[in-house]
VEXDREN-2710 file (C-alpha; in Angstrom, 1 decimal):
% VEXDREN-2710
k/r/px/py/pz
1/UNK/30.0/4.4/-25.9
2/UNK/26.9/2.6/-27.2
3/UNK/24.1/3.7/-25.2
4/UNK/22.0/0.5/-23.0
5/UNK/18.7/-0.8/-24.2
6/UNK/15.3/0.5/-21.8
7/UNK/12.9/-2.0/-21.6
8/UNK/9.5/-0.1/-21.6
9/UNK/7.1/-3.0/-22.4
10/UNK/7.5/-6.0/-20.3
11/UNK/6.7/-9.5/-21.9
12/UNK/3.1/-10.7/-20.9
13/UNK/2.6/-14.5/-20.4
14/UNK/0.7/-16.4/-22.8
15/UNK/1.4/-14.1/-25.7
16/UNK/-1.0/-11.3/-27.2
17/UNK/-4.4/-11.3/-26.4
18/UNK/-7.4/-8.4/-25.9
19/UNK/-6.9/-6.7/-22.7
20/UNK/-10.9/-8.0/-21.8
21/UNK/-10.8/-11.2/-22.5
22/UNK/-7.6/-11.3/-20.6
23/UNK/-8.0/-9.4/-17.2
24/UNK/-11.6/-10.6/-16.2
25/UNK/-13.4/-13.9/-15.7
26/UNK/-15.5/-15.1/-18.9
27/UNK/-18.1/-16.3/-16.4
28/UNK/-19.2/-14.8/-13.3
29/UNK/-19.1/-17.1/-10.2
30/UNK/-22.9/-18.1/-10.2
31/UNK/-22.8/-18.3/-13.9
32/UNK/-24.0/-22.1/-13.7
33/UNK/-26.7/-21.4/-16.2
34/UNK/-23.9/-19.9/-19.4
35/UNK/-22.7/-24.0/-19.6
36/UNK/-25.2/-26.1/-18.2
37/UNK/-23.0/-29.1/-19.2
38/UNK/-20.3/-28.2/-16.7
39/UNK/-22.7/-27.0/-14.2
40/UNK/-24.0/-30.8/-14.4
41/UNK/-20.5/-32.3/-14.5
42/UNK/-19.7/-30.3/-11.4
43/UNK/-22.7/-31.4/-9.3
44/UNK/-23.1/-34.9/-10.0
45/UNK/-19.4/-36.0/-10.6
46/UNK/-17.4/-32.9/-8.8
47/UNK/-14.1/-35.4/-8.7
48/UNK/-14.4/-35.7/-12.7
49/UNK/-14.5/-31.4/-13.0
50/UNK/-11.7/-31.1/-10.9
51/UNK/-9.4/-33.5/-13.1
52/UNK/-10.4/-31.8/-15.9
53/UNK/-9.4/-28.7/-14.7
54/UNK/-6.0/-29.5/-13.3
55/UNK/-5.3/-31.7/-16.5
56/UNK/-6.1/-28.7/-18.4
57/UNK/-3.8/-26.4/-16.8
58/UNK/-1.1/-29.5/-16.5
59/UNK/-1.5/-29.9/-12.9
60/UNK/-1.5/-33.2/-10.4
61/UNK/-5.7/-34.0/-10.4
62/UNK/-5.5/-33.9/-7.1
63/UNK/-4.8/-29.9/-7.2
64/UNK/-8.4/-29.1/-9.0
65/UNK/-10.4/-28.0/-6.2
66/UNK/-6.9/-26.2/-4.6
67/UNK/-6.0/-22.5/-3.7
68/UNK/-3.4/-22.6/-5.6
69/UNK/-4.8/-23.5/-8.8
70/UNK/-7.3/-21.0/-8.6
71/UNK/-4.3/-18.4/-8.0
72/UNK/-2.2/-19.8/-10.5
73/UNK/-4.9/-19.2/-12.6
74/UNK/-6.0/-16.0/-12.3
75/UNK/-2.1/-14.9/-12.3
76/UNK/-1.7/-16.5/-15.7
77/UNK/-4.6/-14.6/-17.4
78/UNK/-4.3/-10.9/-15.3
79/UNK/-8.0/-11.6/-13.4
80/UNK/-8.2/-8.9/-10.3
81/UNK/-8.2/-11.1/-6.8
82/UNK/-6.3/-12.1/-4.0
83/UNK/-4.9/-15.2/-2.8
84/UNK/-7.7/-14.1/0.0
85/UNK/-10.2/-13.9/-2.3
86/UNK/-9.6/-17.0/-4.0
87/UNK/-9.1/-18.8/-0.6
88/UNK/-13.0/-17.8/0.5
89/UNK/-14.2/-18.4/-3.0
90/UNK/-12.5/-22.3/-2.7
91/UNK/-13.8/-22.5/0.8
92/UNK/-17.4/-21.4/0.8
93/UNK/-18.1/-21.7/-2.9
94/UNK/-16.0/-24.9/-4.4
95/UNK/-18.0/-26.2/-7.0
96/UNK/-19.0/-22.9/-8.3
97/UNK/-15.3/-22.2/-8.6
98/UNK/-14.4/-25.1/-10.0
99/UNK/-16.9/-24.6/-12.8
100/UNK/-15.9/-21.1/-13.6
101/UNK/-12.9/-22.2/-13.7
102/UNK/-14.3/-24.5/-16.2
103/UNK/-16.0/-22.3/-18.1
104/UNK/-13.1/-19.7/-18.4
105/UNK/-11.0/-22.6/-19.9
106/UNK/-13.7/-23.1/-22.4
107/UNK/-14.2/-19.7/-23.2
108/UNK/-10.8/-19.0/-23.6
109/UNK/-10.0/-22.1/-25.7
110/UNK/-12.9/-21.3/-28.1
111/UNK/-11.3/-17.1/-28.4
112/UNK/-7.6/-19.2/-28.9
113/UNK/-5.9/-17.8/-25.8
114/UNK/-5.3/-20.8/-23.6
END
């Protein structure tokens, strides 16, 4: 009898990528200063930000600002946090999430892991 395959190493989303640019943010929350460009974009046109963001992740535009993009999100790349986390991050801090989520995509784009 031929004896079964073990799988040992399950596959990752998104393919190979460095295990720090992967599990953390590339931006802390109040990181408005690293990209003063989307810092800008999110305070004076917040509704422009948030299409960008879903339309970068291939979402509806009206999910940009949403708990669950911000989970979905942080699932796809590994980032520590809880749907509870992200929930109070969206509710109390919205444009600064929005923009790190911003920036993340940026950062990530320019390393080629998005």
């Amino acid at each position: 009898m031929a004896v079964p395959a073990v799988v040992t190493i399950q596959p990752q989303y998104g393919g190979a990528m460095s295990s720090v640019s992967r599990c953390t943010w590339q931006t802390g929350l109040m990181d408005c200063c690293s990209d003063c460009g989307v810092c800008c974009c999110g305070m004076f046109c917040f509704p422009c930000l948030a299409c960008q963001v879903a339309g970068d992740m291939n979402e509806c535009c009206l999910c940009g600002t949403s708990v669950a993009m911000r989970t979905l999100y942080r699932t796809r790349y590994n980032i520590p946090g809880s749907i509870c986390s992200d929930c109070c991050v969206t509710l109390w801090c919205t444009v600064c999430s929005v923009c790190q989520m911003k920036r993340d995509i940026n950062r990530r784009r320019e390393l080629g892991i998005f």
